[in-house]
C-alpha positions in Angstrom: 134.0 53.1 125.2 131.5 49.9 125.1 130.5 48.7 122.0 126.6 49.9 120.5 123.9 47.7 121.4 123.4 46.2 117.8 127.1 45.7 117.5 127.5 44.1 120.6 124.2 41.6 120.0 126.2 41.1 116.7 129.2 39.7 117.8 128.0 37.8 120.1 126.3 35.5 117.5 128.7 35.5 115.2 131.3 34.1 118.0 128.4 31.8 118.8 128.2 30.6 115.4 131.7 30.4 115.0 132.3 28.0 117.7 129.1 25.9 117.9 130.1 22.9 116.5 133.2 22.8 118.9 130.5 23.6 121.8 128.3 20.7 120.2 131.3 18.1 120.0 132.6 18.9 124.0 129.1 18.6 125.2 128.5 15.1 123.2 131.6 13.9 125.1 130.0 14.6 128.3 126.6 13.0 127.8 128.3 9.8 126.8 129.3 10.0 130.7 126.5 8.0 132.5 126.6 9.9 135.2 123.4 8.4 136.8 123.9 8.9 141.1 120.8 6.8 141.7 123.2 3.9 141.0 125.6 2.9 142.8 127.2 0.9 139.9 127.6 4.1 138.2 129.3 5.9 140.9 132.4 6.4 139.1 130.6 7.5 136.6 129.5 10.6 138.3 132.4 11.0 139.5 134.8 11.2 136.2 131.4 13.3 135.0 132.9 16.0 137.7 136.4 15.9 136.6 135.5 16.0 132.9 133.4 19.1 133.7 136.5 20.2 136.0 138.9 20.1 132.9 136.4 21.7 130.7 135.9 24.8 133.0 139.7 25.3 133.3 139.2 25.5 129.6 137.3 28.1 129.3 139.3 30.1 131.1 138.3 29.2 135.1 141.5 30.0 136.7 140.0 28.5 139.9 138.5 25.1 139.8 137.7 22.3 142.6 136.3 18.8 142.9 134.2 19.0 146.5 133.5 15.5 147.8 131.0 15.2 149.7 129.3 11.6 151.7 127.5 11.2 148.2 128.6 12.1 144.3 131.3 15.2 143.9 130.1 18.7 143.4 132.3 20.6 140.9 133.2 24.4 141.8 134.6 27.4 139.6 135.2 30.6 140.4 136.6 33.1 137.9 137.1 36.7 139.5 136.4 40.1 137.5 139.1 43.2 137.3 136.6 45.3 138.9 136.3 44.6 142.5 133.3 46.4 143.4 131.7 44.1 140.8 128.4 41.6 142.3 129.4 38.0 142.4 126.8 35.7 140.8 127.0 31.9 141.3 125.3 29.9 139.2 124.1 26.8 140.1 123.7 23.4 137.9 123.8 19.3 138.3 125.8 17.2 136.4 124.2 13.7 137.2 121.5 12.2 135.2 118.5 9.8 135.4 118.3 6.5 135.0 118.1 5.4 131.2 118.5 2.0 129.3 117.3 1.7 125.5 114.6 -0.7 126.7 112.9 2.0 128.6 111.6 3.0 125.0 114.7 4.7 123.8 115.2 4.8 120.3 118.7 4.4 120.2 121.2 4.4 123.2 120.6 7.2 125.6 124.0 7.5 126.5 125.1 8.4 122.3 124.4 11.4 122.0 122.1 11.7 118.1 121.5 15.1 116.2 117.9 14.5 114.4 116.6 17.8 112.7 117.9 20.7 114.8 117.5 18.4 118.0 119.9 16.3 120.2 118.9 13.4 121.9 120.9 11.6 125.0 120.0 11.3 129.0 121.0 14.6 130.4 120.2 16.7 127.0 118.3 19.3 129.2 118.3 18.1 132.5 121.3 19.3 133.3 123.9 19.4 131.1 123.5 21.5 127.9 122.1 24.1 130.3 125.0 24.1 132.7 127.3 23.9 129.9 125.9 26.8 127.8 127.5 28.8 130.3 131.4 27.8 129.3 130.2 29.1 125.4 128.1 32.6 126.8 131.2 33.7 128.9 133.7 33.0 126.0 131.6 35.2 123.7 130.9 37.2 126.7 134.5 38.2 126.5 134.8 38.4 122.5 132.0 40.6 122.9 133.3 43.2 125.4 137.2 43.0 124.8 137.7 42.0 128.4 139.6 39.3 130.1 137.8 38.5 132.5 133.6 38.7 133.3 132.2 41.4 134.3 131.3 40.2 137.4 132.5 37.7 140.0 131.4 34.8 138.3 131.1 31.0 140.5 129.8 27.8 139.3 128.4 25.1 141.8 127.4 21.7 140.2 126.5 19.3 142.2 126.1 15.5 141.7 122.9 14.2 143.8 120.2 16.2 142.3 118.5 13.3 140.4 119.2 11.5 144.0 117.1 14.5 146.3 120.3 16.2 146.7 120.8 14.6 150.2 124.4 16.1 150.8 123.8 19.5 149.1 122.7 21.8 152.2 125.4 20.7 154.2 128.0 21.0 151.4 126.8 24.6 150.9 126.7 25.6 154.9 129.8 24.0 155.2 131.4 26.1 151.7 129.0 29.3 152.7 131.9 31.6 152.7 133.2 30.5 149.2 130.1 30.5 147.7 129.2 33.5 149.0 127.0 36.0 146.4 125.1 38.5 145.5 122.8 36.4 143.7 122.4 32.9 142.2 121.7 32.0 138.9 119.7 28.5 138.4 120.1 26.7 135.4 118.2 23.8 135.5 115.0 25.1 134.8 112.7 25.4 131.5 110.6 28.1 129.9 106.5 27.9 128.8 107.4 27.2 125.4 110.0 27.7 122.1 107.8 30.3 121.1 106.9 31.9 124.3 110.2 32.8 126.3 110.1 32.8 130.1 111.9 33.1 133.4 110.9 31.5 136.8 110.7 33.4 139.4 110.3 31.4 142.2 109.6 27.8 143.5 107.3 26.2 145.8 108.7 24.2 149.2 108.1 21.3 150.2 106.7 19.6 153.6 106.0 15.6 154.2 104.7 13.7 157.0 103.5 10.3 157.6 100.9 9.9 160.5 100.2 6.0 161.6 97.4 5.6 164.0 97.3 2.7 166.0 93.6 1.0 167.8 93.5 -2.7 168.9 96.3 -4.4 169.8 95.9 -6.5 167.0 93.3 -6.8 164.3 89.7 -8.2 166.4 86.4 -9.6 165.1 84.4 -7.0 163.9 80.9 -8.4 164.6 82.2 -9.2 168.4 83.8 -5.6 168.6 82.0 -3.8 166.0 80.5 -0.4 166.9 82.0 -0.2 170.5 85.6 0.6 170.2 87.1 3.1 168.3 88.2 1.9 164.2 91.7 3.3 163.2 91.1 3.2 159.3 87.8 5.1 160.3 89.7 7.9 161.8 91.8 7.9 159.2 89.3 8.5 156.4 88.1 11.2 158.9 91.8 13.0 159.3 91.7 13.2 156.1 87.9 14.3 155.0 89.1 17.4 157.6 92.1 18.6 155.4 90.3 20.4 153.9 87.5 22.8 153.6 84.2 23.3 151.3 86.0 26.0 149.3 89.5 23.3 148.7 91.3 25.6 151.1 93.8 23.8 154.1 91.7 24.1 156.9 94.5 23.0 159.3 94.8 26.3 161.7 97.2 28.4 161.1 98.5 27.0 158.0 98.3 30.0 155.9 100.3 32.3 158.5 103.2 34.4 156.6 101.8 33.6 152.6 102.9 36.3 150.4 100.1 37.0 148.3 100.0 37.4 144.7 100.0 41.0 143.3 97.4 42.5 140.5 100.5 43.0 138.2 101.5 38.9 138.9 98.4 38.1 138.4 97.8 39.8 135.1 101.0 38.2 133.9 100.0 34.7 134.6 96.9 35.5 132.5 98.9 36.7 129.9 100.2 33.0 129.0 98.9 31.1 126.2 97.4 28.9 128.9 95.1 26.1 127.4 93.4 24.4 129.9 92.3 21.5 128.5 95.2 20.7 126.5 96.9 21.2 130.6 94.0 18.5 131.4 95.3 16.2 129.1 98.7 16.1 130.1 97.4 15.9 133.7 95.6 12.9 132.4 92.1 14.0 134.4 88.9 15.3 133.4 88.1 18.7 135.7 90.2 21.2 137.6 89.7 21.2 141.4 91.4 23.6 143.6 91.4 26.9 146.2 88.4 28.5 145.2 88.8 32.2 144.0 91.9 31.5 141.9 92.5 29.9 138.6 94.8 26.8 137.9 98.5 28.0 137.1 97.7 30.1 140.0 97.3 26.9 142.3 100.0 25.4 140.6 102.6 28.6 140.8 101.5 30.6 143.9 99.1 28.9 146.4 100.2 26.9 149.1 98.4 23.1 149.1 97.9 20.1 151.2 97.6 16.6 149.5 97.4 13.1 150.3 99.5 10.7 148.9 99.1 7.4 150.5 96.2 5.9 152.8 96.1 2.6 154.0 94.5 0.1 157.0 93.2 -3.1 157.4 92.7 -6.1 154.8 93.9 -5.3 151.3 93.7 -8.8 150.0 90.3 -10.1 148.0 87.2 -10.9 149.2 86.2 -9.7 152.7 87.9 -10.1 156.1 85.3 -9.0 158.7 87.8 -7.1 161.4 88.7 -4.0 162.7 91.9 -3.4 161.7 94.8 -2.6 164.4 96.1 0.2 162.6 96.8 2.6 159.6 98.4 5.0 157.6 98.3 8.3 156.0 100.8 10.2 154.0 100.5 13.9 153.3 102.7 16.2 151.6 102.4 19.9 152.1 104.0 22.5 148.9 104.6 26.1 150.5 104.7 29.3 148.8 106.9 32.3 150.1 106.3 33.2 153.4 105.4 30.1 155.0 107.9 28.7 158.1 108.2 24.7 157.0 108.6 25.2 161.1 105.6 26.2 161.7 103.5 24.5 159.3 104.9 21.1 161.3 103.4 22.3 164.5 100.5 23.4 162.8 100.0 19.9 161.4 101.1 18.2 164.4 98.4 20.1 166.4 95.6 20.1 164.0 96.1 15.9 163.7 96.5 15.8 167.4 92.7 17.5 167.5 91.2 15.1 164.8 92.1 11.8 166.4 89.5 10.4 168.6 90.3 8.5 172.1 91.4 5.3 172.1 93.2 5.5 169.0 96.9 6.4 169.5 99.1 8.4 166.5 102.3 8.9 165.7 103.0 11.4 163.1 107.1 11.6 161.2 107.8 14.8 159.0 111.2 14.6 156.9 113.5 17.0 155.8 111.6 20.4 154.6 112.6 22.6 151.4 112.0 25.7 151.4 110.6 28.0 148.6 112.3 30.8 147.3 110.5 33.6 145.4 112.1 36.6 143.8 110.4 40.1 143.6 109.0 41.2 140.0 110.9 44.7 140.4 114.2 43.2 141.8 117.0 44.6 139.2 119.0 41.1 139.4 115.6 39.7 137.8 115.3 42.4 135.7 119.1 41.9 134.2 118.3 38.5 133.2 114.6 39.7 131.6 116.7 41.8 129.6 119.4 39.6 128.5 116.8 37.1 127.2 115.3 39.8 126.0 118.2 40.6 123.3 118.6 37.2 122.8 115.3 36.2 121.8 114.4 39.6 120.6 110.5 39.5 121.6 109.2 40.5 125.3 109.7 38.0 127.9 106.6 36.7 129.8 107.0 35.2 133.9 106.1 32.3 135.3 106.8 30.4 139.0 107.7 26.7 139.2 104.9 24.4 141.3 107.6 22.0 142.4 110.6 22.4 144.6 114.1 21.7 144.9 117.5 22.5 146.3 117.6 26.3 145.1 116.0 27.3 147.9 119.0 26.2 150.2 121.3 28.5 148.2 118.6 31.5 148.9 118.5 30.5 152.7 121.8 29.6 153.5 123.8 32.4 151.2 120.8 35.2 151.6 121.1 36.0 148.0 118.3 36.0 146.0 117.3 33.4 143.6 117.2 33.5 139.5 116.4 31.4 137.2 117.7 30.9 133.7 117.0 28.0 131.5 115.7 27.3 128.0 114.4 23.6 128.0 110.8 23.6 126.7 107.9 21.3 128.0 108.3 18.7 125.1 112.2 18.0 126.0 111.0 14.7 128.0 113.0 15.4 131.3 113.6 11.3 133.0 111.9 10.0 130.1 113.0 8.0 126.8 114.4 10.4 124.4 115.0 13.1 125.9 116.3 15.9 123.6 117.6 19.7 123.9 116.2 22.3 120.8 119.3 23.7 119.4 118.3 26.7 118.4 117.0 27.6 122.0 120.4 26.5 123.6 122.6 28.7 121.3 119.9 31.4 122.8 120.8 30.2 126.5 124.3 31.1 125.2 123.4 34.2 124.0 121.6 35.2 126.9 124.6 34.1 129.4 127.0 36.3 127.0 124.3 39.2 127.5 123.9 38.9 131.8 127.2 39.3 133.2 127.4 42.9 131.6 123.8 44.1 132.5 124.5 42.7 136.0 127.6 44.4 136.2 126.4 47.9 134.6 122.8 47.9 136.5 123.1 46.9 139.7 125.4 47.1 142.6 125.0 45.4 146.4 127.7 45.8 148.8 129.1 42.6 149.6 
């Protein structure tokens, strides 16, 4: 017979509590790992960050767990069955490399010594990813202490990979190529952040990502724009023009079919996003602008969250230097980047790009247009019980109603949503002010003890409240 709610709630702190300076002291050792896989001088650093993590894992109790190499930094995997085998399997995912970081970046002391000041920890890695990856090993301990059992109550897997600061550009083929181990029901994501320390959250989706670079080409060379001038076509001029057509008078894409497949936002999402303690000027601020712009008809965290958008990032042509140079330039360059909401085909918006640019450039000027690698977005459904398991269990933990929000940027989640067809979940506790790839970044201990608490909390509602055949 299963414990009552209270007592339950109860224990887990007090195992929590029991065992968070021994939680504190392990995590410490592995932020003094510079783990940073943008450098190659640090490579095995990254990798003893994996086998550290490796070790720690099998500590907790993992009886499976694997160093994966792959033609970058190692992933680390875990798996760690439950006695009930019609129990969902829930991977969660996590990175264990870092950013960049050297005291003269504005550091206060060395990023890589991990210093307690107040109820805050400060090192590279603090809350991108570490602590929130490693809050797990503590929530499945008390998990257990909690419930009497010897094993979660689901199929529990951990995948932490060790390019994400790097673009993660091994990741998809490590998980098509390890589908069938990593094969779940759903995927947990912790390496994500919530609106505030007093205003608990969970993501429910991210954006994806599209990025193309168009070079148009006129002349054969730069030519003499008083001899020329006005008779042949001017490549920076159809440039400017490519990209005055991007959009339209409202701030909508006007590239045809672009908006093909968008899911919509729902009155019920909507009326959550305006439930946030949203302050838009304060938002302005940290934007460092002066005025909102966007898709008319819908307000900012709505752009940001939930609307598809076309920007440009780069535009270039002709003489940069000072003073003038009187030509017509030979060529130049645009760079546009493309963040997709759930529904859209990256697929299709490339050949909806490719034609729309095809259309805007005028004869005699030639283009060649390069997209890269697309992400995908991901977007889970307000109503789906997985999501509503983990509203719950932070729920208990924070013990005050839990609000939703989307993330505007994108990232390798989306490949675990695609390539596994599970849905995606996210489950983090960093705050806005934790200074993710900048000096001093910290983790609030008290909201990390409540990542534990709501780790300790999910595996049981998972396993009581929903079911998918696997």
């Amino acid at each position: 017979m299963s414990k009552p709610v209270d007592d339950v709630v109860s224990t887990v702190r007090t195992y929590i509590e029991a065992h968070r300076g021994a939680f504190l002291d392990d995590l410490a050792e592995w932020l003094r790992i510079p783990s940073v896989s943008a450098q190659p001088e640090h490579a095995a650093d990254v990798a003893r960050s994996a086998d550290w993590l490796a070790a720690k894992l099998r500590d907790t109790g993992f009886p499976t767990c694997e160093i994966w190499p792959t033609a970058g930094a190692p992933a680390v995997f875990a798996e760690w069955p439950s006695e009930d085998p019609e129990a969902p399997t829930v991977l969660v995912y996590g990175h264990h490399d870092v950013q960049p970081a050297a005291r003269e970046d504005g550091w206060d002391t060395d990023p890589f010594e991990p210093v307690i000041r107040g109820n805050r920890l400060h090192a590279r890695g603090a809350a991108d990813d570490k602590s929130q990856v490693f809050f797990h090993t503590l929530g499945v301990r008390a998990h257990l202490a909690a419930t009497g059992r010897t094993a979660p109550s689901v199929h529990l897997k951990l995948l932490v990979e060790g390019e994400e600061e790097s673009g993660s550009p091994h990741f998809r083929r490590l998980v098509e190529e390890r589908a069938e181990r990593l094969a779940a029901d759903a995927v947990i994501v912790s390496d994500t952040g919530m609106w505030s320390e007093d205003t608990p959250t969970v993501c429910t989706g991210m954006r994806g990502l599209a990025e193309c670079e168009i070079e148009l080409f006129g002349p054969a060379q730069d030519i003499h724009s008083g001899s020329f001038g006005g008779a042949v076509p001017n490549p920076a001029t159809a440039a400017a023009r490519l990209v005055a057509a991007l959009h339209d008078e409202h701030a909508r894409v006007a590239v045809p079919g672009f908006y093909e497949g968008v899911t919509e936002l729902t009155d019920r999402e909507r009326e959550l996003f305006a439930e946030l303690p949203f302050d838009e000027e304060t938002w302005l601020r940290t934007a460092r602008s002066t005025a909102t712009h966007g898709e008319a008809g819908h307000t900012t965290l709505e752009r940001v969250w939930a609307r598809p958008t076309a920007e440009v990032n780069g535009i270039g042509g002709g003489y940069q230097g000072p003073g003038s140079k009187t030509i017509i330039p030979s060529s130049a360059l645009v760079k546009l980047s493309f963040r997709l909401v759930a529904g859209q085909d990256p697929d299709h918006v490339e050949k909806a790009v490719r034609a729309w640019a095809a259309d805007q450039v005028p004869a005699g000027v030639r283009h060649e247009i390069t997209f890269g690698p697309a992400t995908r977005p991901c977007l889970t459904p307000l109503d789906h019980p997985a999501l509503q398991s983990v509203v719950r269990a932070m729920g208990r933990a924070f013990e005050q109603p839990i609000r939703y929000t989307r993330e505007g940027g994108s990232g390798p989640a989306a490949d675990l949503q695609e390539v596994l067809g599970a849905p995606v979940l996210f489950l983090g506790i960093s705050v806005p002010s934790d200074g993710w790839h900048a000096p001093n970044e910290k983790v609030e201990l008290d909201l990390l003890m409540k990542g534990v608490e709501t780790a300790a909390h999910l595996w049981g509602d998972l396993a009581e409240n929903w079911r998918e055949p696997h």
